[in-house]
C-alpha positions in Angstrom: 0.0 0.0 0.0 0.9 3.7 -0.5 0.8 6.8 1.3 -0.6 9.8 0.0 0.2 13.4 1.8 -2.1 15.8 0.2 -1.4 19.6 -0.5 -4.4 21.6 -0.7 -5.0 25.7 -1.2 -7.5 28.2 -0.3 -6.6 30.1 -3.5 -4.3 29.8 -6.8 -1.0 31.3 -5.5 -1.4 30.5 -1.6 1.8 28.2 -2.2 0.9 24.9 -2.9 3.9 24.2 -5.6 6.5 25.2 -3.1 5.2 23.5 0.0 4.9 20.3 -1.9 8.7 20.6 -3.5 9.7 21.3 0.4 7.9 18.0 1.7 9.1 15.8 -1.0 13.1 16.9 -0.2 12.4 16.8 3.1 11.0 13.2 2.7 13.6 12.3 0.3 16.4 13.7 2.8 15.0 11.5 5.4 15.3 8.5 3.1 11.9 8.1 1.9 11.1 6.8 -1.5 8.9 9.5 -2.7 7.5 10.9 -5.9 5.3 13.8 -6.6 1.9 14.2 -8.5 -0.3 16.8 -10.0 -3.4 15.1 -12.3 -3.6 18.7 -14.1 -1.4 21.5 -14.2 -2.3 24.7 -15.7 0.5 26.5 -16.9 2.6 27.8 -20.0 5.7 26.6 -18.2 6.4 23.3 -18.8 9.7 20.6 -19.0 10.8 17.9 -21.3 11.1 14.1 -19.9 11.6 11.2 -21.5 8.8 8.6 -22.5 8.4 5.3 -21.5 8.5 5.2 -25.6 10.9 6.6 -27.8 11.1 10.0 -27.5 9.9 12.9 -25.1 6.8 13.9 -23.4 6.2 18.0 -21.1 4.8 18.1 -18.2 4.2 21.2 -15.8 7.4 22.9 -14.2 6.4 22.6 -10.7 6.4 18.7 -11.3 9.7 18.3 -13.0 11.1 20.6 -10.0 9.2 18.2 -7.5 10.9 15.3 -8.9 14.3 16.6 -8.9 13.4 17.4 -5.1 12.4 13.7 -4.4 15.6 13.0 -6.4 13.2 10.3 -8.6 13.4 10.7 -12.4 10.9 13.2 -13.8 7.9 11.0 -15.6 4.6 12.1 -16.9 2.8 10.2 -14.7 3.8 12.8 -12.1 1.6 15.6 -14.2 -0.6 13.5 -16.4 -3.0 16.4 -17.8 -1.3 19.6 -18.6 -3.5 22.6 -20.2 -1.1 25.2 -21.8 -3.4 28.2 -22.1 -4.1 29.6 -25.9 -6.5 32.4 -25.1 -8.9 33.0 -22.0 -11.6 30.6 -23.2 -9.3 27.8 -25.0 -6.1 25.7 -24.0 -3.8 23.3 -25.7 -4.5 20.2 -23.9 -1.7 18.1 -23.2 -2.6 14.5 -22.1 0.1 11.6 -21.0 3.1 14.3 -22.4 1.6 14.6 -26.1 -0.8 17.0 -27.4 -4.1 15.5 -28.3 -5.5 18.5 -30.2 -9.5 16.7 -30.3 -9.1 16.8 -26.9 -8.1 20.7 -27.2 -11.5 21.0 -29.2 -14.0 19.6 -26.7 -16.1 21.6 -24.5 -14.5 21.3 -20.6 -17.1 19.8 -19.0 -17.2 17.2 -21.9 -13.5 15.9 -21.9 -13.3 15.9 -18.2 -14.1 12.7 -18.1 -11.3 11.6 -20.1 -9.2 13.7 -18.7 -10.3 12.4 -15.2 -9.5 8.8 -16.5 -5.9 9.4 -18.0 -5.0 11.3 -14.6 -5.8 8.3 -12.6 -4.4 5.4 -14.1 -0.9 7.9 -14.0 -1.7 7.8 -9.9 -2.3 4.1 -9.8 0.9 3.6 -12.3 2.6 6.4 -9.5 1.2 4.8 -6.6 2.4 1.4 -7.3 6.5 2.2 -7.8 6.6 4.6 -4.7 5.7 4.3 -0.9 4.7 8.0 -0.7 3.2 10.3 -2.7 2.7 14.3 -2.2 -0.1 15.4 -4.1 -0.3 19.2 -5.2 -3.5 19.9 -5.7 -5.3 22.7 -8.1 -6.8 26.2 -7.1 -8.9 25.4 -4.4 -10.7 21.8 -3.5 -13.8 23.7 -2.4 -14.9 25.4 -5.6 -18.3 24.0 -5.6 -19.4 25.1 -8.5 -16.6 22.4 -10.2 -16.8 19.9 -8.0 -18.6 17.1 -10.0 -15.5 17.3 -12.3 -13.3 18.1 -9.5 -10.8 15.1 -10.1 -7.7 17.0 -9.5 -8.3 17.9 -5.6 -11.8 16.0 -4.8 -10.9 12.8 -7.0 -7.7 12.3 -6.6 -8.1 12.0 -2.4 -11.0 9.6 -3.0 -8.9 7.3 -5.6 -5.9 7.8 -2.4 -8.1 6.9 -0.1 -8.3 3.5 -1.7 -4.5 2.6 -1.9 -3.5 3.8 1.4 -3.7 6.6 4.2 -4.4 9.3 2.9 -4.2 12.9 4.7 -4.1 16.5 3.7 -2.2 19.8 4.4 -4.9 23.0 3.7 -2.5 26.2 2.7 -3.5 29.6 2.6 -1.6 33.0 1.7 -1.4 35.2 5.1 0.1 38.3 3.1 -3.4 38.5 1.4 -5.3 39.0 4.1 -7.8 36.8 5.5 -6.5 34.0 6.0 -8.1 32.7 8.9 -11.7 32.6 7.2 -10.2 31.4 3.9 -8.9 28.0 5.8 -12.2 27.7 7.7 -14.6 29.0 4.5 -12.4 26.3 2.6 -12.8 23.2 5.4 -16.5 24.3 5.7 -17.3 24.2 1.9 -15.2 20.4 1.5 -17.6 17.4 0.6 -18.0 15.7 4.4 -16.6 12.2 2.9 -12.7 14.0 2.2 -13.0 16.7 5.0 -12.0 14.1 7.9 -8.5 14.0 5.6 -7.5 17.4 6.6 -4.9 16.6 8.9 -3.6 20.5 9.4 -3.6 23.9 8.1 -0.4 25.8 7.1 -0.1 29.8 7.1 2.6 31.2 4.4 4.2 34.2 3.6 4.0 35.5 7.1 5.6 38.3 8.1 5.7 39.8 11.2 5.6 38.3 15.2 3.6 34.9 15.0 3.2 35.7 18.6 0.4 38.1 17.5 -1.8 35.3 15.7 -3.1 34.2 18.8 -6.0 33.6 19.8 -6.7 32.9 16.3 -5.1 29.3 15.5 -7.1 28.3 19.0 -10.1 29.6 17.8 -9.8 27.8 14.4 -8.8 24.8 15.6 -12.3 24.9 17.8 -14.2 25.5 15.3 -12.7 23.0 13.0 -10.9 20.4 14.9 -8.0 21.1 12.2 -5.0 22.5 14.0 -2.6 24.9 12.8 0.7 23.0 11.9 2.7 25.3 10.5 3.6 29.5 9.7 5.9 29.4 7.0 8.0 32.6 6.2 7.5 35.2 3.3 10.5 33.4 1.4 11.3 35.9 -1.3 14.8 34.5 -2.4 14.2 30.7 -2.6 15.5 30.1 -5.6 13.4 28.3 -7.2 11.0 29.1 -10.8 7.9 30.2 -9.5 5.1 27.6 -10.5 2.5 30.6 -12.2 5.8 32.8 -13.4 7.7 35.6 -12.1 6.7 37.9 -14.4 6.4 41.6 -12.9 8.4 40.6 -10.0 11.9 42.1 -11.3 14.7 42.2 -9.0 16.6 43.4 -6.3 19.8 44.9 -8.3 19.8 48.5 -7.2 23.6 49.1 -8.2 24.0 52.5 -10.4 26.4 50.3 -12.4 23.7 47.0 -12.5 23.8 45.2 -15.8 19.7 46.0 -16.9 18.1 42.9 -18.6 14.5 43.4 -19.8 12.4 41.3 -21.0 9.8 42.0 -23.2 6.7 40.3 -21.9 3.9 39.9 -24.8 0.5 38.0 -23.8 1.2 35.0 -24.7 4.6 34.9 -22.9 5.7 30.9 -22.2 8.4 29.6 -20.0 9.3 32.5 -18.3 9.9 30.6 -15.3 13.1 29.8 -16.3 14.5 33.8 -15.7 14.1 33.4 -12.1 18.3 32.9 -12.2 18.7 36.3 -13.1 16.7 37.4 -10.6 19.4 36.2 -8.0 22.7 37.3 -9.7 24.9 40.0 -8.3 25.1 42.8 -10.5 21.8 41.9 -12.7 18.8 43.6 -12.5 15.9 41.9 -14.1 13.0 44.6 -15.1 9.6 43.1 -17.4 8.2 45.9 -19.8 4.5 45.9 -22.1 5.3 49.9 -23.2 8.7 51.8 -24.8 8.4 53.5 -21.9 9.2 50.2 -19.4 12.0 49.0 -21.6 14.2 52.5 -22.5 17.6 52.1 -21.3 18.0 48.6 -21.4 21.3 47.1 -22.1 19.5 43.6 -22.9 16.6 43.2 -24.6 14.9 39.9 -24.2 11.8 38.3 -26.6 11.2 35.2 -24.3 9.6 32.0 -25.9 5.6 32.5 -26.7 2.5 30.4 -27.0 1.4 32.2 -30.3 4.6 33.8 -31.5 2.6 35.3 -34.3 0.0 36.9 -32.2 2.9 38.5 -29.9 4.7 39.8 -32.5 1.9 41.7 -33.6 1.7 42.9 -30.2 5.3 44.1 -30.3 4.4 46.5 -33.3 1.2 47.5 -31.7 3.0 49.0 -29.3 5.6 50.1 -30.9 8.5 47.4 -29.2 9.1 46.8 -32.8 10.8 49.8 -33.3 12.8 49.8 -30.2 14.1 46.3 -30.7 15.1 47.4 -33.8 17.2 50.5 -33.0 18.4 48.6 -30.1 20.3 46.3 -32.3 21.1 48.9 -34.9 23.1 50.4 -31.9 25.0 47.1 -31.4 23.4 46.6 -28.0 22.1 43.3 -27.4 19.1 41.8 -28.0 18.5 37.9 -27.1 15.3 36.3 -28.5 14.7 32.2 -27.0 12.2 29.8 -28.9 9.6 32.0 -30.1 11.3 35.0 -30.0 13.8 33.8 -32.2 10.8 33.1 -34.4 9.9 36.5 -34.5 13.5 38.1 -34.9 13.6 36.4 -38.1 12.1 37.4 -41.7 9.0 35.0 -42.1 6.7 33.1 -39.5 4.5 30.7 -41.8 1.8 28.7 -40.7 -0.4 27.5 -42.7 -1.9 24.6 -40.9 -2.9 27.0 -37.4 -0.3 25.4 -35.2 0.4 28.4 -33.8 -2.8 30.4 -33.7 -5.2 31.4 -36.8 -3.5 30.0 -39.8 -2.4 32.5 -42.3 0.3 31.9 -45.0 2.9 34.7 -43.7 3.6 37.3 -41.4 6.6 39.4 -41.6 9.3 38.9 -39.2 11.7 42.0 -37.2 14.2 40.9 -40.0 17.4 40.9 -37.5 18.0 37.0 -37.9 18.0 35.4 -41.6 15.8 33.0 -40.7 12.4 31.8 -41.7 10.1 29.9 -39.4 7.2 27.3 -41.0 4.9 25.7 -38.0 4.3 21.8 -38.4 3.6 18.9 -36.2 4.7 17.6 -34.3 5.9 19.5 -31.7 9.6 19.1 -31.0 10.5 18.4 -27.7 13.7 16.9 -26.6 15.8 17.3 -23.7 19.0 17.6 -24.9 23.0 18.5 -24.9 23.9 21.4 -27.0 27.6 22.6 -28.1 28.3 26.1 -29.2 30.4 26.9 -32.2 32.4 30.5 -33.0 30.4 33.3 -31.8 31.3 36.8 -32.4 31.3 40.2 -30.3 29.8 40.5 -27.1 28.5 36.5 -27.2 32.0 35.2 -27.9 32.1 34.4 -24.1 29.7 31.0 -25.5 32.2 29.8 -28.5 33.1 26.5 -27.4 30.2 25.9 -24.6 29.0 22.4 -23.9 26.0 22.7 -21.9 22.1 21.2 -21.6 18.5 22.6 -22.3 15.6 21.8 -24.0 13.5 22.0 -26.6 9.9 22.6 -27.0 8.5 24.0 -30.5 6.3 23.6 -33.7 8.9 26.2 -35.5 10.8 24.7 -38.5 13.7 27.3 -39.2 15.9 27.5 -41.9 18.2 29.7 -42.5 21.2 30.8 -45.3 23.3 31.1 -43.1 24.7 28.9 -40.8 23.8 28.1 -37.0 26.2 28.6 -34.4 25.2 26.1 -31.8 23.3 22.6 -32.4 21.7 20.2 -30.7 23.5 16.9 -29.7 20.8 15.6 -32.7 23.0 17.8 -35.1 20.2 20.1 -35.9 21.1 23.8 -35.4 19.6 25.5 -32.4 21.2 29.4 -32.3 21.8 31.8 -35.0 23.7 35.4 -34.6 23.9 38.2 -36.7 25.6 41.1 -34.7 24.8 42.0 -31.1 21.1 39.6 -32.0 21.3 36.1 -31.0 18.5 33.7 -31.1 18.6 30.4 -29.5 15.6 27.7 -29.5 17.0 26.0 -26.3 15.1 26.8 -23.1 16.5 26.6 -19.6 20.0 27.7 -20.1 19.9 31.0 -17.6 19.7 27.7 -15.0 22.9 26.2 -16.0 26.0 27.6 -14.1 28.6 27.2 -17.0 25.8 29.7 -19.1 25.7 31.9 -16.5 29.8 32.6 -15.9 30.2 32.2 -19.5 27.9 35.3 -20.5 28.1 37.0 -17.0 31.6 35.7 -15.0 29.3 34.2 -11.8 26.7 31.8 -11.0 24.0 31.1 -8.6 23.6 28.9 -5.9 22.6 25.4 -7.2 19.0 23.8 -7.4 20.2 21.1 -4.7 21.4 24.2 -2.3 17.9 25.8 -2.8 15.8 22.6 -2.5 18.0 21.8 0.6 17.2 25.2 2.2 13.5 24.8 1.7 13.2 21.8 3.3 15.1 22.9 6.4 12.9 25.7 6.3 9.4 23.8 6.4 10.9 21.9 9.2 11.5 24.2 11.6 8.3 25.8 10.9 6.2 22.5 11.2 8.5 20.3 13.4 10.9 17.2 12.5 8.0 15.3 14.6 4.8 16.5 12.8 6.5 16.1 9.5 7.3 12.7 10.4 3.6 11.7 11.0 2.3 13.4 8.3 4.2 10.5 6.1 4.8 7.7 8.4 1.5 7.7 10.9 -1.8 9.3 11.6 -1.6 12.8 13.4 
């Protein structure tokens, strides 16, 4: 039998990703075989893994992070459903690590079932290699108006309940505001056949004197017969890619003399978790713009990778990023576009089958890379070594880099002239022209030897920050409490 700890919010955001990376490295740390899971993950930020077939499947970000935490290969049983959002009524829907575009087609209610199907037999599959299992769950378990479909929170503790103990953890967001009638509005509005699960409630983001809570935790535990198990800290520097993005969030460099890398952050901005590096390194500061105003006197400009590269590139010229990009890089300053925004630095998008949005024939690229882009299935996605060749002028610091990223893209480019960087496949991954480089591997900012190659320091590592977390959640919960919560009943 397995053991499922379940990690429930009052609210998107209250900090159910990071909590559930802590308890898996602190689980892991104490020799625990442990593995995360998430039935369906929301979210434009997404990472390669392998298949149990040949090739590669994505899954959600917080999941591959979770796995690394619980030092167990990343699979997509941990994240069986992932819905990459297209628009505010419509996602790409990706099921088992592939896209099933009929799927993407179907009204919600409709293909929840499934949906619900596919996300189970990846817990039972889960369930069956590991003794523990932390559960992240989705939004809030107490959405009633969902809850018939509700197999990511409400479904997924009743398939649990069947393979093992099962409890949960209920995690609200202090720094809101309310927190105290979020946990007991949430335990009050819980079906009564998964309420009894709740085994505690956790507080984050505090800050302040916990002293002052009190009488409160008494009070809720009295009306609830839920105690309080845990006040975690505001943790602003953990190090870790934030499960909905960072974007907005900037950074801390206040030198005069700090290197200024913007980012240009269209609508349909994807992966952007993986800047949260730059956020900690010295002499960096990280600044998002959506106006010329927010991005004058960058030394960097950034196009990140995008879910409709089309659709953001007209964006750019609607508000007139177009022209600053281009004068940018007129001025030999540089300008770094990754997966889609490499697409649009280039002289043609094409896609004539809608891949990437509407289907239209061409759209005119920013002209600084000679590249042209055509969409066609299916997706590429690897995970993958990449080498750099000769680079010129202020990127020279990369000629000669060995390092790893990955890939995930529709975009065929071709180009006259040749790539400067390939994958270990042999198909060519970067192209420069000037101070503009474009690169279609994701995840490099994370990898030291990238970072001291292009900036001469590096952060601490994932394994430091995972560490710190879970030494954190301790000594706010307890070595003893954490310790029942996956070995015995509280």
């Amino acid at each position: 039998m397995s053991r499922t700890l379940i990690v429930w919010g009052c609210s998107s955001g209250a900090g159910k990703s990071l909590v559930a990376t802590a308890l898996c490295r602190w689980a892991a740390n104490q020799g625990l075989d442990v593995a995360p899971y998430k039935a369906q993950n929301m979210s434009n930020n997404a990472r390669v893994v392998p298949l149990s077939e040949e090739g590669f499947g994505e899954i959600g970000a917080a999941q591959y992070f979770q796995a690394l935490a619980a030092r167990v290969a990343p699979t997509v049983d941990m994240n069986p459903v992932l819905l990459k959002p297209e628009a505010d009524t419509r996602s790409q829907v990706v099921l088992n690590g592939r896209v099933a575009r009929e799927l993407g087609a179907m009204p919600w209610r409709e293909r929840s079932g499934q949906l619900a199907l596919a996300a189970r037999e990846g817990f039972e599959r889960l369930s069956a290699r590991h003794e523990l299992i932390v559960v992240e769950g989705a939004g809030s378990p107490a959405e009633i108006n969902l809850a018939p479909q509700d197999y990511v929170n409400l479904g997924v503790a009743r398939w649990a309940r069947e393979r093992g103990p099962t409890q949960a953890l209920l995690v609200a967001d202090i720094d809101r505001g309310g927190a105290f009638a979020h946990l007991h509005g949430t335990w009050a509005l819980l079906p009564p056949d998964v309420r009894g699960l709740l085994a505690g409630f956790v507080l984050n983001k505090f800050r302040g004197d916990a002293s002052l809570l009190a009488p409160a935790p008494e009070q809720l535990q009295q009306l609830t017969g839920v105690p309080l198990l845990g006040v975690l800290p505001m943790w602003r520097d953990h190090g870790l890619p934030e499960e909905d993005g960072l974007y907005g969030a900037g950074s801390g460099g206040s030198e005069s003399d700090a290197l200024t890398l913007t980012i240009l952050a269209g609508p349909h901005i994807s992966n952007l978790d993986e800047f949260q590096a730059l956020q900690r390194l010295p002499g960096v500061r990280l600044r998002w713009a959506r106006r010329v105003a927010e991005a004058q006197g960058a030394d960097w400009l950034i196009l990140p990778g995008s879910k409709q590269a089309a659709a953001d590139l007209a964006w750019l010229r609607a508000q007139g990023l177009d022209a600053l990009v281009q004068a940018h890089a007129a001025a030999g300053r540089p300008v770094l576009g990754i997966c889609g925004g490499l697409q649009m630095l280039g002289e043609l998008l094409a896609d004539p089958e809608g891949l990437d949005g509407p289907a239209q024939v061409a759209t005119r690229g920013l002209g600084l890379l000679p590249t042209r882009t055509t969409y066609a299935a299916p997706k590429r996605l690897r995970a993958a070594a990449l080498r750099f060749g000769g680079l010129s002028g202020l990127w020279a610091g990369l000629s000669g880099l060995q390092t790893q990223g990955y890939e995930i893209r529709c975009g065929r480019t071709e180009s006259a002239q040749d790539a400067v960087a390939w994958a270990d496949d042999g198909q060519p991954i970067a192209w420069q022209r000037g101070s503009v480089l474009g690169l279609y591997a994701h995840g490099l900012f994370e990898q030291s030897e990238f970072l001291r190659a292009l900036f001469g320091q590096a952060v601490p590592t994932l394994d430091q920050a995972l560490d710190t977390l879970a030494q954190g959640l301790e000594a706010a919960c307890g070595r003893d409490t954490l310790f029942r919560l996956m070995t015995e009943s509280l």
